[in-house]
N, C-alpha and C positions, 0 to 999 in steps of 0.2 A: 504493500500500500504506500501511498506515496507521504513521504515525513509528514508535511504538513497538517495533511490529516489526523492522521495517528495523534500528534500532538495537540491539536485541537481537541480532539476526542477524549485525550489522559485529561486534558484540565478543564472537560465539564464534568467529567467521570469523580475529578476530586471536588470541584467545585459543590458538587451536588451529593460526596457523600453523606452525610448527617439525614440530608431530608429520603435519600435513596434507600439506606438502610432502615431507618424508619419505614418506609412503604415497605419496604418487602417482609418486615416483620407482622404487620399486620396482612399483608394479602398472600402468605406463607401457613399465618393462623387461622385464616379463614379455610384455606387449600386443607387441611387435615380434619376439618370438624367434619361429624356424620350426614349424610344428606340432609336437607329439607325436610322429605318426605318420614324420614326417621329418627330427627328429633324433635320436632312439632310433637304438641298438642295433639290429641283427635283431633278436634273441632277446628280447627289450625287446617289440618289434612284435609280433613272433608271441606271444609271451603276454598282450597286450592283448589280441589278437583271438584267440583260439585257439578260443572258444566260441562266434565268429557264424556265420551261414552262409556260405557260399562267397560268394555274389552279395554280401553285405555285406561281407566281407572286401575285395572288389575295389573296391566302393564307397568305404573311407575311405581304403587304401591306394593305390589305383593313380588313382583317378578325382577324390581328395583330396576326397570329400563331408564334409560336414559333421558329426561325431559330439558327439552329445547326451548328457552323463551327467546320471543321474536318483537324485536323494539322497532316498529315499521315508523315511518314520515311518508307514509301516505297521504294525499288528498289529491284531488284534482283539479287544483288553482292552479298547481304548479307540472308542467307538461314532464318535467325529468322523473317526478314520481308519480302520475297519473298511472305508469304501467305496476306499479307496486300491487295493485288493489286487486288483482290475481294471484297474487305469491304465498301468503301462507296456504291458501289449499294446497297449490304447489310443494309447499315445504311439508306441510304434513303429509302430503301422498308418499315423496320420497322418506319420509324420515320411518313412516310404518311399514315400507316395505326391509328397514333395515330393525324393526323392533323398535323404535323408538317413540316415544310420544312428542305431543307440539302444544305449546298453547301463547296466544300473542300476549307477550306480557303488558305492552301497554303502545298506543301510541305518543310521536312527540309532535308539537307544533311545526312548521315549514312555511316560510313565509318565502316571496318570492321578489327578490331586491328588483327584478325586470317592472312588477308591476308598483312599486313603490318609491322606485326612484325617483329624486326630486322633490319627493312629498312627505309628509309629517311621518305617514307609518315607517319611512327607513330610519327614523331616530328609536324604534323599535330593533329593529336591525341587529345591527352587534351584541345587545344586550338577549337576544332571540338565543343565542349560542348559551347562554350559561343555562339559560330558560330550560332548552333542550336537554341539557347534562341533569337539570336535575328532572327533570320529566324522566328521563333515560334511569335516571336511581330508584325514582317512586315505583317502575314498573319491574324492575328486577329485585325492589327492596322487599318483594312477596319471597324471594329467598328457598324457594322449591327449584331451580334450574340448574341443572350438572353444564349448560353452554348455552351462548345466544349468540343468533343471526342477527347483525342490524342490517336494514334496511332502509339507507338513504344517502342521497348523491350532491345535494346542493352546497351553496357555499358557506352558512353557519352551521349546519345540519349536520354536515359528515363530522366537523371539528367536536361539535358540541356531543354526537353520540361517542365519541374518542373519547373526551372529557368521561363522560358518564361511566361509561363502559372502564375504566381507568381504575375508576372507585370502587369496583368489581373485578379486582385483580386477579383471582384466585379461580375468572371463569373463561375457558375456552370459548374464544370471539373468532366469529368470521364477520367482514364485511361483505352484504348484496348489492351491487349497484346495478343501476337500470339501462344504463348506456345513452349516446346519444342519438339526436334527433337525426334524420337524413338532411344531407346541406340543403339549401336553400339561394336566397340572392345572397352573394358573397357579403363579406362583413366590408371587405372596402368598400362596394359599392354602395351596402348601406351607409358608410359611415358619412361618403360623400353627400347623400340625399339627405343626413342631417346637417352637415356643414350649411348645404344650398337652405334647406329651412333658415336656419339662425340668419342668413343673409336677406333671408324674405325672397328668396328666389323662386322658389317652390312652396304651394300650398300645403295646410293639413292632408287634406286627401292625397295627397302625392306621397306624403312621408309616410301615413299611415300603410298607402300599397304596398310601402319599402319594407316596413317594419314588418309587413302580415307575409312577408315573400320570405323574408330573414325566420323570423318565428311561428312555424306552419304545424308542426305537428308534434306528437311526443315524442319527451327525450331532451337529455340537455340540452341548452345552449351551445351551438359550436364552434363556439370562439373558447379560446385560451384562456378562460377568466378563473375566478374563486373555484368553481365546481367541478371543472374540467382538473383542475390542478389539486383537488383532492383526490381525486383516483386514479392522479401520476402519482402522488405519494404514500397512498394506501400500497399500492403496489410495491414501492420501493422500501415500504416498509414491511412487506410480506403477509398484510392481513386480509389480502383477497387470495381468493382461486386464482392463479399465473394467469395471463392477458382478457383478466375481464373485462376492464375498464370502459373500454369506446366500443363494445359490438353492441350493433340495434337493437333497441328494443324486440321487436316483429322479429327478428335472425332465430332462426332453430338452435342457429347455436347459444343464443343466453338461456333459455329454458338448460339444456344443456348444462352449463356452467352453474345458474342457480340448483340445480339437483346437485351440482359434485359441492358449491356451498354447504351441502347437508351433510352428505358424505365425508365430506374436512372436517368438519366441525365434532363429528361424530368419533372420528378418528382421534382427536385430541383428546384423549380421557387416562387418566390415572393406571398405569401398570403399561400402558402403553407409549406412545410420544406426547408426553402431559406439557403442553405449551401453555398456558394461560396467558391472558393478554398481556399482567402486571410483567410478566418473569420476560416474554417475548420483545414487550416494547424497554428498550434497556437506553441507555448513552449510544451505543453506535446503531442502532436504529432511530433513532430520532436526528443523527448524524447521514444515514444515510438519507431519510427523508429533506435530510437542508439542503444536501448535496444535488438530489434530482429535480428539486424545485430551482434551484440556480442554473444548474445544466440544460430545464428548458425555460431558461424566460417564464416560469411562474407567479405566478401571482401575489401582487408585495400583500396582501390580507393576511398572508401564511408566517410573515413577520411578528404579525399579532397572535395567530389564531396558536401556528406550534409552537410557540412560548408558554402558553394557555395547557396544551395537551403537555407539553413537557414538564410542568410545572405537577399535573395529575399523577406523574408518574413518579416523583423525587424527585427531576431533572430539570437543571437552571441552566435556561439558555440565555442569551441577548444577542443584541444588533450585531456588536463585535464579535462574534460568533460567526454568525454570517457573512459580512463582510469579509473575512476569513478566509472562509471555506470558497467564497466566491472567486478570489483571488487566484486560487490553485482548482478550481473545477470550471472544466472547458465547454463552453458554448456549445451545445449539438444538434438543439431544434429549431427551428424559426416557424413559429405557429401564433395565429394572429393572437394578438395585436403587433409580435416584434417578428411576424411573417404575411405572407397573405393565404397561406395552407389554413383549412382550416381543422379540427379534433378529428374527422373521417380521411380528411386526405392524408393526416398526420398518424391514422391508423394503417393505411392502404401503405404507406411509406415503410410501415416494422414498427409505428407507434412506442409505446411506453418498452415493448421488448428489448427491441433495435438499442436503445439509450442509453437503459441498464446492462444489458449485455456490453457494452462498450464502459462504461463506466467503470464496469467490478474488472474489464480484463486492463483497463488504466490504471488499475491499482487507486481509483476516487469513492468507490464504497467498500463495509465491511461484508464480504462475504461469507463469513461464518458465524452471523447471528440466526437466530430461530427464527423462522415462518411457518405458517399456518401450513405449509406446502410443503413433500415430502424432496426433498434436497436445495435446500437451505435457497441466496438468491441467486442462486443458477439457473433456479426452476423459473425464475424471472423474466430471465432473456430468451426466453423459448414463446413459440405463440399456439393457440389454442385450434385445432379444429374437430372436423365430424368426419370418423370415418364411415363405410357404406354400413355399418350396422349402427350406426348412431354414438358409437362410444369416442368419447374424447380422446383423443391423441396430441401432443404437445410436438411441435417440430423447431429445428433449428433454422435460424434466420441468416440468409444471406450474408459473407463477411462485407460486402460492400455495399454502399445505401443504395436502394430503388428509386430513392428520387434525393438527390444529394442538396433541391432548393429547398428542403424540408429537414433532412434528417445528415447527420457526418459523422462521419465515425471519430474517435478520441483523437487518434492523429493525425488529423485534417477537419478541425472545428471550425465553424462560425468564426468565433473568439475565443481565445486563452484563458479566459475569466469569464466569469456566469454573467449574469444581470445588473446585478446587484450594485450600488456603493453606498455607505455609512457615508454622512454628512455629517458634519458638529463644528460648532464656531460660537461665537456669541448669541444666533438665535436658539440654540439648542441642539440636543442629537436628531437627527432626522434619517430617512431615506429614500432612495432615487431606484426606481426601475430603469436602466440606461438602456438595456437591451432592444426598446422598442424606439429609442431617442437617437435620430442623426449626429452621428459626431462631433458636427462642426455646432452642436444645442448642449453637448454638455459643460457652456461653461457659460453662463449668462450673467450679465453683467448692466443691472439697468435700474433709472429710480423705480422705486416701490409704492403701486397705488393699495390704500388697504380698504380691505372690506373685513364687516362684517357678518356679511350672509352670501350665499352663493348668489341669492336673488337680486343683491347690491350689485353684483357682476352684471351678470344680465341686464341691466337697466341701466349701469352704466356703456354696455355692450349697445345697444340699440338705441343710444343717443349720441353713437358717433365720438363718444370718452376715448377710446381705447386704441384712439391711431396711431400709435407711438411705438417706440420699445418700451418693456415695463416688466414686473416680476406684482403678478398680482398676493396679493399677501392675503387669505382667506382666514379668519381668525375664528374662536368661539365656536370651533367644530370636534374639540375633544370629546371624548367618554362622559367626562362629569359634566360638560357645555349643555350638550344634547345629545349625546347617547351614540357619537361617531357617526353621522351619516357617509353614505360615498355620496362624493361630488360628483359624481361621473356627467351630469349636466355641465359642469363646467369643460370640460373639453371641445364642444364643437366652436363657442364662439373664442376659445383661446389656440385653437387649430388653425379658425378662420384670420385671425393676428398674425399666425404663423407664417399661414398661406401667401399672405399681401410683402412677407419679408421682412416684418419685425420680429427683434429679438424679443420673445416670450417665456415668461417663468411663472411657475405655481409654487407659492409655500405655504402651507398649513397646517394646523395643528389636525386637521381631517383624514380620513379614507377617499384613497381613489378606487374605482371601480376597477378590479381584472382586467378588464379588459381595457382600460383607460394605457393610453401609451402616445408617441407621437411629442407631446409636448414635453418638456423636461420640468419635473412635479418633484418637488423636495416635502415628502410627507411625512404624517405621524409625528410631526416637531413636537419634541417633547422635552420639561414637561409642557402641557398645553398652556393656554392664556388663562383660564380659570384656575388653573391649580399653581399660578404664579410665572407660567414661561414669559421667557422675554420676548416671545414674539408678542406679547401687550407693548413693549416698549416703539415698536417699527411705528413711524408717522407718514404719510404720504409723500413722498418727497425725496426722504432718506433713499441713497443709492446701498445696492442689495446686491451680492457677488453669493451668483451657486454654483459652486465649482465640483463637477462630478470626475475629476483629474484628478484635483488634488485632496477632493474630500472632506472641503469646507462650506460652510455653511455660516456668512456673516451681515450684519448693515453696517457698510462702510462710514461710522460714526466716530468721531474720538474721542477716545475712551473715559476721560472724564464727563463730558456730555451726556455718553451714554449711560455710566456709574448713574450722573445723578437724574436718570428720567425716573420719570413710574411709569408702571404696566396701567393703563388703561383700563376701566371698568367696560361691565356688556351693558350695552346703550339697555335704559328704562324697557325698551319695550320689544327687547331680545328676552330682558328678565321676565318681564310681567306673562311673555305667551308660553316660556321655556315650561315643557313638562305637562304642557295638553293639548287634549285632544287626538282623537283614534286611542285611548289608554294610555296615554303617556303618564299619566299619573301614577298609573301602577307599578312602574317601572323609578319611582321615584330614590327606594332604596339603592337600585342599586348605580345611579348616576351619585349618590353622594359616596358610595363607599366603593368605586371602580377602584383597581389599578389603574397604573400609568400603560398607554401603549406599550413601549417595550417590556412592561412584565404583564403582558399576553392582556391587559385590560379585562382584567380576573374582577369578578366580584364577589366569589365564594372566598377566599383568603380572610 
């Protein structure tokens, strides 16, 4: 393996011993107590079971089979899980022809950032994820289940059943995912049809054809965003079936794959290859998940989110961490937003296999951590199909890429270094997705107009403000602000800046969307303005240097000037609306007691 890593790895490894042995003490003492079903109460028992059938009744009680809870994010708001709402029959059909019982332990909420972008419910948004983890506890905390399937794909969804599932250390997890959508109008060409909107070029009905052309049927998104890059790193962390991630929904082959779900999961049991999630997700898995998220241009949410999940496990990560690893892990996909392939063509190309396989023979992952799968992440780099009698078979992938404007192999990458650069200066630590940002944008250099709200952009946007070079300063969009929304609205009219040949920058203490790329966005500045960052200190005016070279992140102020400014309050009538409407109120708790972005913007701590 290559030093760097290695070494990175010893010093989360010591970093996190104290909190790591601590978990494994307790999801170690959990692993040896007597089933559920055998040290309950009667009355305990019989209401576990009171809704199976007879013959399954007998099965987990008297025959002590094997019972399966299934933590599903089904609904049909959201088109990636719409196919969900078939799958436990599915999983119980498979799971009794192997003896096994099934019962869904619970569902979790799933919200869908597509349909609340820009609007009040994405301040629901991030805080959805912790929501999820404990939804994910309440339904396993019935504590009758030898293993659980989760089932879900989206972008706080899969984090947040991580988290939950975490808590649950001591149980054999598989992850289900549904796969994605069939492409669609290309994501550039929508992206354009929103550019022309913000210009007033084009009407609603025009955007809306775009949109309905881009998002037609079920199944992920297929663009490169939050969701997509969850089941690049499920994978590389070994808690799916080998290349489930991107096959169709409708494809024979995920029925397929959801049945061996069963059979995995099944396989994981005591006397036999006993992986439980606690023991499987360790320091060089969560290493290896940083590593494949930098290697394709993923999604900077992951910043937040596996600090969050690493954090469930005993494991402290941060920015410098990643930044890190980004340094010595080489660029090998270009998948939209920092390609124009999108998650199918990126699949047809050797997808998530293709990556990994090149990655572990670079000596850039650990290969000899536990997977759900039976030979370790080798079983990774291999891809899935149907032979003439239906059974899966695993094959090896091509040493050279199928399509090389998509996919490279280790020694002949993209680039030398991942996506990724850590910003820090006087406005705080921040970070930069570079991989999707032209060269000659990572180093912008211009006065700073500031806003308040995304919606202050806009409005300064379509009164003709924003003709200039400038570094828009977004402020009062942290965790404890308003609940971290993505700004993803702000890209087309700071595109459209782009476009015309001024220098344009974003800083804020916010989320960008996944898919958000193109313009050079120094995010998550932290700590944010609410919780004292000096990005309250930045005035309209002030000239603002974001250098994705050298790694700074400053307002070119002098230094006593800037000593003696104050942070700025949130204008009266940011305060008086902050925290309603659509249930924002409910969510009050935990904007006052968030962490900071870089410690995963945890509210359970």
């Amino acid at each position: 393996m290559k030093t760097q890593i290695v070494d990175i790895t010893a010093r989360i490894r010591e970093r996190s011993r104290p909190q790591r042995e601590a978990y494994l003490r307790r999801t170690r003492a959990a692993a040896v107590q007597p089933r559920g079903a055998d040290r309950m109460g009667c009355a305990n028992v019989a209401h576990a079971f009171a809704a199976l059938p007879g013959s399954d009744k007998f099965r987990v009680v008297a025959e002590k089979a094997p019972n399966i809870g299934v933590i599903t994010a089904y609904n049909d708001m959201l088109s990636a899980h719409q196919p969900y709402e078939s799958y436990p029959a599915l999983i119980r059909d498979e799971a009794h022809r192997h003896g096994a019982t099934v019962q869904v332990a619970g569902g979790v909420p799933a919200m869908c950032d597509g349909v609340t972008q820009g609007l009040a419910g994405m301040e629901l948004s991030l805080f959805s994820r912790d929501t999820i983890a404990m939804a994910t506890a309440v339904g396993l905390a019935h504590d009758v289940f030898d293993a659980a399937l989760l089932l879900g794909v989206c972008d706080k969804i899969v984090p947040g059943l991580l988290i939950g599932a975490l808590h649950f250390g001591h149980l054999p997890c598989v992850f289900v995912p549904a796969g994605p959508m069939s492409t669609g109008l290309s994501n550039s060409d929508k992206s354009k049809v929103r550019e022309q909107f913000a210009q007033g070029l084009v009407g609603r009905d025009k955007l809306l054809e775009a949109e309905s052309a881009a998002y037609h049927g079920v199944g992920t998104c297929t663009f490169y965003g939050t969701a997509n890059s969850n089941q690049m790193l499920l994978e590389s962390m070994g808690l799916h079936v080998p290349g489930t991630a991107f096959v169709h929904p409708h494809a024979g082959l995920r029925e397929a794959l959801t049945r061996e779900a069963v059979r995995t999961v099944l396989s994981i049991r005591k006397g036999q290859r006993f992986t439980p999630i606690g023991e499987l997700v360790d320091e060089r898995c969560i290493v290896n998940a940083m590593v494949a998220l930098l290697a394709t241009g993923g999604s900077t949410n992951h910043l937040i989110h596996w600090v969050a999940v690493a954090r469930s496990a005993g494991i402290l990560i941060d920015w410098t961490d990643f930044a890190e690893l980004s340094a010595c892990t080489p660029l090998l996909s270009r998948v939209y937003p920092n390609g124009k392939a999108d998650v199918n063509q990126f699949q047809a190309a050797g997808g998530p296999g293709f990556v990994l396989r090149e990655l572990l023979d670079a000596g850039c992952l650990h290969g000899d951590v536990l997977t759900v799968a039976d030979g370790g992440m080798a079983a990774y780099g291999r891809v899935p199909t149907q032979g003439a009698d239906g059974a899966l078979v695993w094959h090896d992938l091509p040493s050279t890429p199928i399509d090389d404007a998509i996919v490279r192999t280790a020694a002949a990458p993209f680039s030398e270094s991942g996506g990724l650069r850590l910003l820090a200066g006087n406005l705080g630590r921040s970070v930069m997705k570079v991989s999707a940002v032209p060269e000659d944008r990572h180093v912008i250099e211009a006065p700073a107009i500031v806003f308040d709200s995304q919606e202050a952009l806009h409005v300064a946007f379509k009164a003709g403000e924003l003709e200039r070079d400038f570094v828009a300063v977004v402020r009062f969009q942290g965790p404890k602000a308003n609940g971290m929304p993505e700004l993803h609205k702000l890209t087309p009219p700071l595109a459209v800046q782009q476009d015309k040949g001024f220098r344009v920058a974003l800083v804020t203490d916010g989320r960008m969307s996944g898919a958000s790329g193109k313009v050079p966005a120094a995010i998550h500045v932290s700590p944010e303005v609410l919780a004292g960052g000096p990005l309250g200190k930045v005035r309209t005016g002030d000239l603002v240097r974001v250098d994705a070279v050298m790694g700074t992140l400053d307002a070119l102020v002098p230094a006593d000037e800037w000593a003696a400014r104050v942070i700025e309050d949130r204008p009266d009538v940011l305060t008086d609306d902050a925290g309603h409407g659509v249930g924002r109120e409910l969510f009050g708790g935990m904007r006052r007691n968030v962490r900071t972005a870089e410690e995963g913007a945890v509210t359970w701590l």
